[in-house]
N, C-alpha and C positions, 0 to 999 in steps of 0.2 A: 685500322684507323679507329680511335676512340668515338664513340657514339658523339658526344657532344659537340667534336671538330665535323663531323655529320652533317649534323643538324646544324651548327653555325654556317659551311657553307652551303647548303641548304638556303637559309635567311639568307644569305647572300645575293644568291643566284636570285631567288625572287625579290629582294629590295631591288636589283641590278635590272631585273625586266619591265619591274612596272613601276619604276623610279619613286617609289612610296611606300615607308612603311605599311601603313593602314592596308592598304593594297595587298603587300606582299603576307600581312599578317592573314586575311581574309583568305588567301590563298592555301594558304598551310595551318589554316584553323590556330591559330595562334595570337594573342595578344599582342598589338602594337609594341608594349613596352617588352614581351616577349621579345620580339625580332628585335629591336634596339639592342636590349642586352648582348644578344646574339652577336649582329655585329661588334657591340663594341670590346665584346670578348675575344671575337675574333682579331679586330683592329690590335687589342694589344698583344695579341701572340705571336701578329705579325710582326709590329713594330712600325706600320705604317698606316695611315689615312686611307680607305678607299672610298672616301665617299666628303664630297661636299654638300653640306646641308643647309639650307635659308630654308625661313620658316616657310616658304614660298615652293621650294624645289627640292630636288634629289637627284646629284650628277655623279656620278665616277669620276675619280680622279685616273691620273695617268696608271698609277700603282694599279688600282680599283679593275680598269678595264682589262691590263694585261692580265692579271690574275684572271678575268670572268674570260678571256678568250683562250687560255689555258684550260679552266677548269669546264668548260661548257660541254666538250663531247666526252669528258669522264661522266657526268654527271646525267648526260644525255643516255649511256650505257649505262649506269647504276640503275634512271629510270625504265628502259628497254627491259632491263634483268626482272625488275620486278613487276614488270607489267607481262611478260612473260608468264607469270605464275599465276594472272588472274585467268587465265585458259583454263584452270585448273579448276576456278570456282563454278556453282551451278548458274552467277548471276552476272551480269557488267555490273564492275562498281568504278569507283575512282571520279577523280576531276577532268570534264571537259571542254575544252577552250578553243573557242571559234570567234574568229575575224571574219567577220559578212559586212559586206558593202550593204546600205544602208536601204539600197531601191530595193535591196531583196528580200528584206525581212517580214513588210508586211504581209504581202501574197506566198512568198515562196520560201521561207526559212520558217516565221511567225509561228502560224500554225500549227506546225509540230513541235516545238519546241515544250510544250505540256505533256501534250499523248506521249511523246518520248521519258520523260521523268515520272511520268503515269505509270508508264509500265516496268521502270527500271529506278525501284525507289532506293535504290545502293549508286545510283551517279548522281552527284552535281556537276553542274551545267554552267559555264561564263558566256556569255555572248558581248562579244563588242562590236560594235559599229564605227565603222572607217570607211572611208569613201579614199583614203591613198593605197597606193601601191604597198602591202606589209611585204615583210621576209618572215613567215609565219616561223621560222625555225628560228633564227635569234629572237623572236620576239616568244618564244612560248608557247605559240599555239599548235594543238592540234592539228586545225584545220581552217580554210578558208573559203570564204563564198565569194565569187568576181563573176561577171563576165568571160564566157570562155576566151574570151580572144586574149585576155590579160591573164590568163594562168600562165607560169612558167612550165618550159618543154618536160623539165625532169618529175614532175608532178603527177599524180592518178587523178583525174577527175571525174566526178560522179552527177550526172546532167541531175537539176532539182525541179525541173519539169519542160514545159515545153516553150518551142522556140517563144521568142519576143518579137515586139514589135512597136518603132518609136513613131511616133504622130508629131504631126504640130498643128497646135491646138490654139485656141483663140476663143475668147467671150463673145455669144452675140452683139454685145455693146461696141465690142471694138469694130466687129464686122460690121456694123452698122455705117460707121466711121471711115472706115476704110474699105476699099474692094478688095475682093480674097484674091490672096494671087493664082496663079492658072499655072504657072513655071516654078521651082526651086528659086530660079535668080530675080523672080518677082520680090522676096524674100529682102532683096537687097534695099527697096525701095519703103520698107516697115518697120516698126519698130521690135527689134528682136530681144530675148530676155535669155541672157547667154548665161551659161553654166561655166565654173571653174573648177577644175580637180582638184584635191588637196594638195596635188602638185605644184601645183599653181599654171598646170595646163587650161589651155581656155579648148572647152568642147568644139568641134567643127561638124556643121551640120552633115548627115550621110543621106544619101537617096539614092535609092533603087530603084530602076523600072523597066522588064524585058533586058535584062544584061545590060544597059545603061547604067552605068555609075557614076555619081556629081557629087561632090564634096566643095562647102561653103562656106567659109570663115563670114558667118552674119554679122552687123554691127548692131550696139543699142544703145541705151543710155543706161539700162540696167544687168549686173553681175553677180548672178549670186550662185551659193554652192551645194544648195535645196531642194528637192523635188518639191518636197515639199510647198517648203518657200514661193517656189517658182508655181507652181499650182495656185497658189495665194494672189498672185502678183497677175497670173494669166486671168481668175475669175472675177480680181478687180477690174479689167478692164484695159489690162498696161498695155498689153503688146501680144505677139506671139512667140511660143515657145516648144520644145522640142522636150519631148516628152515621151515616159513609156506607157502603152495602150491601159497596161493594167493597172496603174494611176491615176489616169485620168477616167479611167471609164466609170467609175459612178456618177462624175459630173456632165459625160456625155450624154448616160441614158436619162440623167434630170431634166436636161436642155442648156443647163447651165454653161456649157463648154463646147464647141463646135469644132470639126477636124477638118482642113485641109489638104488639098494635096496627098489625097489617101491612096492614090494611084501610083503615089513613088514609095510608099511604106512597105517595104518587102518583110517579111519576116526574117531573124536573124538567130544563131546559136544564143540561149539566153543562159543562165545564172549554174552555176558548177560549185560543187562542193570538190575542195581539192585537201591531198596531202602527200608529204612527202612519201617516194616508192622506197627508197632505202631503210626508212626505218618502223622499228616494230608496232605494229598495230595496236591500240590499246585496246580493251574489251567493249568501252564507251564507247571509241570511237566505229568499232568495228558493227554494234550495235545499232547505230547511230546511221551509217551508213546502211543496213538491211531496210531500217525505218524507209529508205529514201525510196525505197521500191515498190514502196506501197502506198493506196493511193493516200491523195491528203484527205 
């Protein structure tokens, strides 16, 4: 195959993943109007459109998608082969791309993220933040950071430190206002500040305590999809909210945030870097993984 039919679908594959020139340019070190070209060299050699563009978006067309479901595990293997050869080298180089939920970055992804390109100045590094459920493999990535319980079965997972642990958490102010509950289904009687997935799942409260397990569909008047946020919302005053330990606890040792019902907060399996077992390791990411073993 001609270098250039390559490299166009090449452009392809990454306009195709991250629905954006710019994006896909940034990716493959290339000019915007680079990958434009690219596509639309390739558009005419096919003879079809595979891409609908508003100045707004970038979708695949029907042509578009069956080609990239076609072309994705050639291309999948062309990369394998040559990542294969970085074994070879004395050093990890290449592109690494990771999908981490968004609670794990500060404490438990964040941190390394420097000392790793610190020590390995032949990798770049993509980190995205998503709080949905991805398919790291059509979507591109390396690798993934979730909550262990939402890795899928076929996946290697690699713990990023130790168990977690969720609170619900509330202002002095509020407690002032209200009486702390003594029960989980006290909870029901407050104002709760509920969390939505990017699913558009609404979280259910979970409690532990002595093998006792009670699960709560809370009510409130507020929905949001932030720890952050929600951290914002609980040191105004609003309500209470369900939270992880290691987020709230600067505002706890201030005084600023008070915990509740600390007696049903069991510790749980927290945050996992995963990737796919079937296919080949890259040097980055294998690198990357060693880093995990060591302390932060």
């Amino acid at each position: 195959m001609a270098t250039d039919n390559l490299t166009h679908l090449a452009a392809f594959a990454a306009v195709a993943r991250h629905r954006s020139f710019r994006k896909a340019g940034a990716e493959l070190t290339l000019s915007t109007s680079a990958v434009s070209y690219a596509i639309r060299a390739l558009e005419e050699r096919l003879g079809v459109g595979l891409f609908h563009r508003t100045t707004r978006s970038v979708a695949l067309t029907e042509a578009g998608q069956r080609l990239l479901d076609r072309l994705q595990p050639a291309l999948n293997q062309v990369s394998d082969a040559l990542e294969e050869m970085n074994h070879f080298r004395a050093a990890p180089a290449g592109l690494l791309r990771i999908n981490a939920a968004r609670a794990a970055v500060p404490t438990q992804l964040g941190p390394r993220l420097t000392r790793f390109l610190h020590a390995h100045p032949d990798v770049r590094l993509e980190l995205t933040e998503n709080d949905g459920l991805v398919d790291i493999v059509s979507e591109g990535f390396d690798a993934g950071v979730r909550l262990h319980e939402f890795v899928p079965e076929d996946m290697v997972a690699v713990p990023l430190g130790r168990p977690l642990r969720g609170m619900i958490v509330a202002s002095p102010a509020y407690l002032e206002r209200h009486p702390a509950p003594q029960h989980p289904r006290d909870l029901l009687q407050h104002e709760c500040i509920r969390f939505r997935f990017a699913s558009g799942h609404l979280y259910k409260w979970q409690f532990d305590r002595d093998g006792q397990s009670l699960e709560l569909d809370v009510q409130g008047r507020l929905t949001l999809s932030e720890q952050t946020t929600i951290i914002r919302a609980v040191l105004d005053g609003f309500g209470l909210a369900y939270v992880l330990e290691d987020a709230a606890r600067p505002w706890l040792d201030a005084g600023q945030m008070q915990a509740v019902l600390e007696e049903w907060s069991e510790p749980f399996p927290g945050f996992v870097l995963y990737y796919p077992r079937q296919r080949q390791m890259s040097s980055a990411l294998r690198a990357f993984v060693d880093m995990l073993h060591e302390p932060v």
